[in-house]
C-alpha positions, 0 to 999 in steps of 0.5 A: 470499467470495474476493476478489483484489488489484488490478493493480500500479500500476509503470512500468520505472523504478520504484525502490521498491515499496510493498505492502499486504496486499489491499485492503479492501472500498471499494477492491475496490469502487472498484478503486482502490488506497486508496479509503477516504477514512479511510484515510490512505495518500495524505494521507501519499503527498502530504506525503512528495512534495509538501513545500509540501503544506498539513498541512490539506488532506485528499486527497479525491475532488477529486484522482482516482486517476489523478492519484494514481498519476502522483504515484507513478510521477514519484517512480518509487514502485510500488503492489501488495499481498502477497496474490494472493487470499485468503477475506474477510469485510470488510476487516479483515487478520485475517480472512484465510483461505486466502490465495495469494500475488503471485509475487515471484520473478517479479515482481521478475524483470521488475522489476529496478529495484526496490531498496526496498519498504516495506510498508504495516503488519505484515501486510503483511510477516507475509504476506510473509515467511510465502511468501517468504525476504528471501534471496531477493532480497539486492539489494533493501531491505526496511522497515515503516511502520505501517499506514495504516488508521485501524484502526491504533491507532498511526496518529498522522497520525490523531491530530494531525490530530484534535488540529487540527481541534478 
């Protein structure tokens, strides 16, 4: 089944870019970035901005997706994914197949601002990196974080979180 990223979430003044690789079935679903409640990208989102944030506190439905992307684009943080569209079934990165990519000649055309991106797990950046040169864009920095997926093994957020709720 072909399925296709969400729109980005970016203002003008955006400074930094995060991007995933596309979502998985739940945030398809729900056309909201991050939708799976087990994955753990907005509990990190709100503890990196939001440094009073309770350690115990889950982000759940009880903060909407709106809210969410406010708290992004206050911190002048983007949201899109590598992967235009691609051929998938569930939502694991590794059944990808005949994948087109999000044009970020333009993208970062339009969007001068950005001056960092992070992607969001190594497929992300593979996917990246496959279509694109870092040459290309000399002016913006680029970094990896482990992805946010509780299909990550090295998800340590997961871990301690486990850890204290025993």
């Amino acid at each position: 089944m072909r399925i296709s990223c969400l729109n980005p979430i970016i203002e003008n003044n955006c400074e930094i870019l995060i991007l995933g690789t596309i979502p998985g079935e739940m945030s398809l679903d729900k056309q909201n970035y991050y939708a799976n409640p087990k994955n753990h990208f907005w509990d990190f989102i709100y503890r990196i901005l939001i440094p009073k944030w309770d350690l115990f506190q889950i982000i759940d439905n009880s903060i909407s997706f709106e809210e969410r992307y406010n708290l992004l684009l206050e911190n002048k943080i983007a949201l899109w994914d590598v992967v235009e569209s691609c051929e998938r079934e569930g939502s694991s990165d590794k059944k990808i197949k005949n994948e087109i990519i999000n044009d970020f000649n333009s993208f970062f055309e339009r969007h001068k601002n950005i001056k960092t991106v992070i992607f969001n797990g190594g497929n992300a950046k593979k996917y990246f990196n496959k279509y694109n040169s870092y040459k290309s864009f000399e002016e913006i920095e680029f970094y990896q974080v482990n992805s946010t997926s509780t299909l990550n093994p090295n998800n340590t957020f997961m871990i301690l979180n486990e850890e204290n709720n025993k």
